[in-house]
ZABARO-700385 format. One record per atom (N, C-alpha, C, CB): residue number from 1; y, x, z. Coordinates in steps of 0.2 Angstrom, whole numbers, plus 5000, padded with zeros to 4 digits. Glycine has a CB too. Layout:
N
rec torse->NUM&yy->Y&xx->X&zz->Z
...
END
This chain:
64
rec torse->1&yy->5035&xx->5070&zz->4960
rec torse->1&yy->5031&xx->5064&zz->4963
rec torse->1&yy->5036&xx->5061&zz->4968
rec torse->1&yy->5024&xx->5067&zz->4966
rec torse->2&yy->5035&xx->5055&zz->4969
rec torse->2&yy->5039&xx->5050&zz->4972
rec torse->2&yy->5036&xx->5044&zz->4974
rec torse->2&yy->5045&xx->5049&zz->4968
rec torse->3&yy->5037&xx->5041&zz->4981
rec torse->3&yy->5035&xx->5033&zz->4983
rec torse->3&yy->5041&xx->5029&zz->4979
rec torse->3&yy->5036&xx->5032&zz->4993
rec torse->4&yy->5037&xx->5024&zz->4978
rec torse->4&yy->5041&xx->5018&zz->4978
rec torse->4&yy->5039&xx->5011&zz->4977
rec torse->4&yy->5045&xx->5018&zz->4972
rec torse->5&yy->5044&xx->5006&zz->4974
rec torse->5&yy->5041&xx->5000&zz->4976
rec torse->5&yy->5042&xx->4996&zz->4966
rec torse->5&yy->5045&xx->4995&zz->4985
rec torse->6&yy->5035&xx->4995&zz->4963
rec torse->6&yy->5035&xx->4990&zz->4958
rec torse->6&yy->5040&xx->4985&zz->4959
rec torse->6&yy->5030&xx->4988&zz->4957
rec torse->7&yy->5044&xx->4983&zz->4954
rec torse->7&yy->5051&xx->4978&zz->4956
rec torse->7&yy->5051&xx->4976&zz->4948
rec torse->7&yy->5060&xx->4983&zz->4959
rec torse->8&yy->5044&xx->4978&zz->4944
rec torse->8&yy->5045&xx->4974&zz->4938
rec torse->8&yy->5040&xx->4977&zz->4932
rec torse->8&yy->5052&xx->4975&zz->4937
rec torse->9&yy->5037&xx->4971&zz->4927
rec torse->9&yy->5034&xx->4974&zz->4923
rec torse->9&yy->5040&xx->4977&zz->4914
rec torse->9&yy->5027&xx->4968&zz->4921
rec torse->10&yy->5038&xx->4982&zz->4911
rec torse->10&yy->5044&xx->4981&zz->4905
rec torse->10&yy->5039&xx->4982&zz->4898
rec torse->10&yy->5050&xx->4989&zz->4906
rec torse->11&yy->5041&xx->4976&zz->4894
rec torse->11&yy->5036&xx->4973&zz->4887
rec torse->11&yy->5042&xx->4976&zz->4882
rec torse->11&yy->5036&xx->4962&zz->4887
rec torse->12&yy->5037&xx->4977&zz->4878
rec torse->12&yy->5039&xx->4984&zz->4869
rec torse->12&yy->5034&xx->4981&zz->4866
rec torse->12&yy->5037&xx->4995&zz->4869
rec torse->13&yy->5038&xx->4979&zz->4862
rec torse->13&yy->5036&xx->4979&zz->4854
rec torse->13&yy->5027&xx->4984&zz->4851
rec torse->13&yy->5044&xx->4983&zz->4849
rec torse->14&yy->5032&xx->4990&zz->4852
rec torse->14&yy->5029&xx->4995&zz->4851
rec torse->14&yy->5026&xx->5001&zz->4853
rec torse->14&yy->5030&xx->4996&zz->4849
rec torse->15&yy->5023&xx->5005&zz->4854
rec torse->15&yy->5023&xx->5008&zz->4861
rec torse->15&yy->5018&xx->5013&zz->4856
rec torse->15&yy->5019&xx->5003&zz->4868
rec torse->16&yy->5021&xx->5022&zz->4859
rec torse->16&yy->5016&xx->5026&zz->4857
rec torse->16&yy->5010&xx->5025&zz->4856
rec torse->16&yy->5016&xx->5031&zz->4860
rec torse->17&yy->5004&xx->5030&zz->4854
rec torse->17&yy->4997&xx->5028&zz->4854
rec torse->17&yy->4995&xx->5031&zz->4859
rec torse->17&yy->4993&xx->5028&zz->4848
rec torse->18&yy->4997&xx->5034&zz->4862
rec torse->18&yy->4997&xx->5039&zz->4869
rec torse->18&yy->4996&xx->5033&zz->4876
rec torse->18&yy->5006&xx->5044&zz->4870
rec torse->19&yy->5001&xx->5028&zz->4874
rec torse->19&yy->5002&xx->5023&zz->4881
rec torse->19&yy->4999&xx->5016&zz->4879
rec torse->19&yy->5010&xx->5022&zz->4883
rec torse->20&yy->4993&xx->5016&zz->4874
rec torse->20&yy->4987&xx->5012&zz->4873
rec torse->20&yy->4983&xx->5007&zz->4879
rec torse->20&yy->4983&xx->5016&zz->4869
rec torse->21&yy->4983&xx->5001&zz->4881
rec torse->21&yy->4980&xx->5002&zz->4886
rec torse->21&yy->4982&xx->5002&zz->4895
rec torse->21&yy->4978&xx->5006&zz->4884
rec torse->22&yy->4989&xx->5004&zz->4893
rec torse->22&yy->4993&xx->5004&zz->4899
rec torse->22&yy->5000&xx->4998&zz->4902
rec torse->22&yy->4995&xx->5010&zz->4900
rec torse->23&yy->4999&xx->4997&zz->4908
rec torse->23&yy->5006&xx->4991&zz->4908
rec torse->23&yy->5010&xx->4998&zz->4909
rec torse->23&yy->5007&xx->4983&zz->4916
rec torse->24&yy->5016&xx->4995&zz->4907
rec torse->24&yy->5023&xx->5000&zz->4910
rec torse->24&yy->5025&xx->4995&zz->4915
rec torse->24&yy->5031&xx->5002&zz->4903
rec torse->25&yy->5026&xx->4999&zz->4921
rec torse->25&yy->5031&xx->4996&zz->4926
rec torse->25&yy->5037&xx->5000&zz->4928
rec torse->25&yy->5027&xx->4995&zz->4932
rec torse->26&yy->5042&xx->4996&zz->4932
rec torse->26&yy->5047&xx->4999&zz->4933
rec torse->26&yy->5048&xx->4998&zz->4941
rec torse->26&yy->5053&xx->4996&zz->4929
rec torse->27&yy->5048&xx->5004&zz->4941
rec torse->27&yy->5048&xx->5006&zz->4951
rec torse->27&yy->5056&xx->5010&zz->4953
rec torse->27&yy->5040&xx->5013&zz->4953
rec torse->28&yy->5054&xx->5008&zz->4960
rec torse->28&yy->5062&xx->5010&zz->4962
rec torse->28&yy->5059&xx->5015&zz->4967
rec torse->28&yy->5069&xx->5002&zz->4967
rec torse->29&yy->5061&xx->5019&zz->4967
rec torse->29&yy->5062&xx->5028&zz->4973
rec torse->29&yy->5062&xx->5023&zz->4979
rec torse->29&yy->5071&xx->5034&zz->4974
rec torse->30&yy->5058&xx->5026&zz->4985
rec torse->30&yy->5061&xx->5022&zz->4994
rec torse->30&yy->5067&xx->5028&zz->4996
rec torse->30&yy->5052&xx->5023&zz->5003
rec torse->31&yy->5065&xx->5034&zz->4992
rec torse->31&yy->5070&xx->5039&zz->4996
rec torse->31&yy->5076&xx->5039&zz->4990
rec torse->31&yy->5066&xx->5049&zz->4998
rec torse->32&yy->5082&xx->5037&zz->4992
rec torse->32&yy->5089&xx->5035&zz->4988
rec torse->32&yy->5089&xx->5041&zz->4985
rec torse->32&yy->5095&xx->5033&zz->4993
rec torse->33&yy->5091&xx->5043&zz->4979
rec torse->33&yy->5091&xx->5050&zz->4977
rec torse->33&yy->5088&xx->5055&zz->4975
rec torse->33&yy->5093&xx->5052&zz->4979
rec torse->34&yy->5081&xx->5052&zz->4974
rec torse->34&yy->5077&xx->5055&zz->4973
rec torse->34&yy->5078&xx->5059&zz->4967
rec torse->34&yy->5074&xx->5052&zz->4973
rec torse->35&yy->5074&xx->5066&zz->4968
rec torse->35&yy->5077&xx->5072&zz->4961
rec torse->35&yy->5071&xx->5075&zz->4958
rec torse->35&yy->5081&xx->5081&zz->4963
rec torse->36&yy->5073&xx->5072&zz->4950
rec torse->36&yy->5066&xx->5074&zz->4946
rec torse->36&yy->5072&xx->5080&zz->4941
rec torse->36&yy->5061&xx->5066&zz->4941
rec torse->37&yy->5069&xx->5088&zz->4942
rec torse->37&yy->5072&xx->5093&zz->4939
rec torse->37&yy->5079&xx->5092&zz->4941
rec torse->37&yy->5070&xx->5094&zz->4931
rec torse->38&yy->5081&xx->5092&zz->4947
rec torse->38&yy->5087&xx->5093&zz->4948
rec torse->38&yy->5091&xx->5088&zz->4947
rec torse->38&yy->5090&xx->5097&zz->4946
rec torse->39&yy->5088&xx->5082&zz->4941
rec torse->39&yy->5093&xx->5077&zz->4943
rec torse->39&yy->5094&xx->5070&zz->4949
rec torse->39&yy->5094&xx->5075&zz->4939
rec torse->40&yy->5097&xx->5065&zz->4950
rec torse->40&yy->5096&xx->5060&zz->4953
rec torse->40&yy->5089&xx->5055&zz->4948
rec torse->40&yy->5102&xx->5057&zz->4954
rec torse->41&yy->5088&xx->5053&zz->4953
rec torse->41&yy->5085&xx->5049&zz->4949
rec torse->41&yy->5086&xx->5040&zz->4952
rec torse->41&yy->5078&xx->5052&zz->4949
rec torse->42&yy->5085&xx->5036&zz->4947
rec torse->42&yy->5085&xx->5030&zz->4947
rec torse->42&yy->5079&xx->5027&zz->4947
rec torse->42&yy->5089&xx->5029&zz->4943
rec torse->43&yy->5080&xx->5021&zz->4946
rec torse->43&yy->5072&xx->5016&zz->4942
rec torse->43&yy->5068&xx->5021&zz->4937
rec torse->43&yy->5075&xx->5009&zz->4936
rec torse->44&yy->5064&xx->5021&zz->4937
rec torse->44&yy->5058&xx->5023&zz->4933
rec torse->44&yy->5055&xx->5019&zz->4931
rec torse->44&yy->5054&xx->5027&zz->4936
rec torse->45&yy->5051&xx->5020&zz->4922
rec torse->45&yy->5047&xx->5015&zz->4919
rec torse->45&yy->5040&xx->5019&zz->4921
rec torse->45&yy->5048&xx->5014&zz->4910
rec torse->46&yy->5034&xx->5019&zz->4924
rec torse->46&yy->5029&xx->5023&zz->4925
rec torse->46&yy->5022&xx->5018&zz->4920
rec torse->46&yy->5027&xx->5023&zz->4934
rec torse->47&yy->5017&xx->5020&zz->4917
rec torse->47&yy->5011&xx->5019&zz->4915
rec torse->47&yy->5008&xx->5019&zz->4920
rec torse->47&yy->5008&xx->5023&zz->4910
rec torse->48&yy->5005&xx->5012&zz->4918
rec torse->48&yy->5002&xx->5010&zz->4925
rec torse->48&yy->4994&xx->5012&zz->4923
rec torse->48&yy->5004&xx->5000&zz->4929
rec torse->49&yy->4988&xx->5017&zz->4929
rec torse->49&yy->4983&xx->5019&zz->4926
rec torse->49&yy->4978&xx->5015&zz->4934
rec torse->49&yy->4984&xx->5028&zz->4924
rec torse->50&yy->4979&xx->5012&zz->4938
rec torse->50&yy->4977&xx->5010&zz->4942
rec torse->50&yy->4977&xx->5002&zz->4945
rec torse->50&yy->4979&xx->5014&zz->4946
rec torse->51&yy->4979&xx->4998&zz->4939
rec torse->51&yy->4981&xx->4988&zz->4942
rec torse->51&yy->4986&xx->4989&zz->4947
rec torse->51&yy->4973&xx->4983&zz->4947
rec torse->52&yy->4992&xx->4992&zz->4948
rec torse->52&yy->4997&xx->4989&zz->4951
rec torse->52&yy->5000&xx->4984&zz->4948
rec torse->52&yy->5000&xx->4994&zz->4954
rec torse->53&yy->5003&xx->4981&zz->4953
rec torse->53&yy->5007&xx->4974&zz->4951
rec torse->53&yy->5015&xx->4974&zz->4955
rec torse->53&yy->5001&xx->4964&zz->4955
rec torse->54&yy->5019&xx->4969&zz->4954
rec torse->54&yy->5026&xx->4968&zz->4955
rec torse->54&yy->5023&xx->4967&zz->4963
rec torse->54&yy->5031&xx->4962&zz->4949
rec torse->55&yy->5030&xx->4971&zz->4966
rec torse->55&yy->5030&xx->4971&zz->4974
rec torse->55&yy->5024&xx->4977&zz->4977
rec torse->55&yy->5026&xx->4961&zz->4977
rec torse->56&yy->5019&xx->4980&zz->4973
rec torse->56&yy->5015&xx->4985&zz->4977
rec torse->56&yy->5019&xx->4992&zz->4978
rec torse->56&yy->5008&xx->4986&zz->4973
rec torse->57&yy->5018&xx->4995&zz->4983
rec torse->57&yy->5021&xx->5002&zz->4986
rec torse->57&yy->5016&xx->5006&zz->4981
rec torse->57&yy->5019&xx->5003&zz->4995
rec torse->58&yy->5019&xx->5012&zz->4977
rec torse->58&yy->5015&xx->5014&zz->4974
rec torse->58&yy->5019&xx->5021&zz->4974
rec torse->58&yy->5013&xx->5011&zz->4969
rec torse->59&yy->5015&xx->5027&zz->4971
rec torse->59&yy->5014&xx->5034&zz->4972
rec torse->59&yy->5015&xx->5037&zz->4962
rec torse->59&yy->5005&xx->5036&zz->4976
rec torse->60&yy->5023&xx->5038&zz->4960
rec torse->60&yy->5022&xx->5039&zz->4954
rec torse->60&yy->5022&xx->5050&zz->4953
rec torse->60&yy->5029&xx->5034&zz->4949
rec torse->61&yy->5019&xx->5050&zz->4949
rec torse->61&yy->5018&xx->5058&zz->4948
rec torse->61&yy->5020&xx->5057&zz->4942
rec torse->61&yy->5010&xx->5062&zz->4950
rec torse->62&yy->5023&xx->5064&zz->4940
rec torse->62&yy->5026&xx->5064&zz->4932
rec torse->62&yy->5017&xx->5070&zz->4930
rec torse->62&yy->5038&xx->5069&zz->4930
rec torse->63&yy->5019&xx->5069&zz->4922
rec torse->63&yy->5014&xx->5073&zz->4920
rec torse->63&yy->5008&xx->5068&zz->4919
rec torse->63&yy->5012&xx->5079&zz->4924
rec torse->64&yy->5001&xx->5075&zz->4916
rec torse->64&yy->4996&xx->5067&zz->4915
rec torse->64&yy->4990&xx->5069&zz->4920
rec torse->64&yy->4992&xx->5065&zz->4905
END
């Protein structure tokens, strides 16, 4: 789980049926380096399950 800040929405054709219903956004870490299983991490695509929009500070948690 990590802070960051929405910096974008990302549009697919196609999309699992799992992720029916959801925007994908792409969020940036606040803390530089963030580590998901040991690695760095970069930009993340998150399913958005709450109306966040481009520019909001937001809370992404992996898993469901």
């Amino acid at each position: 789980m990590f802070t960051g800040k929405v910096i974008g929405e990302v549009w697919a054709t196609r999309r699992h049926a799992t992720l029916e219903g959801f925007k994908l956004l792409l969020a940036d870490p606040f803390e530089v380096g963030t580590r998901v299983n040991g690695k760095k991490q970069g930009l993340v695509v998150a399913a958005d399950s709450v109306d966040a929009g481009v520019g909001d500070e937001v809370i992404v948690a992996y898993g469901r």
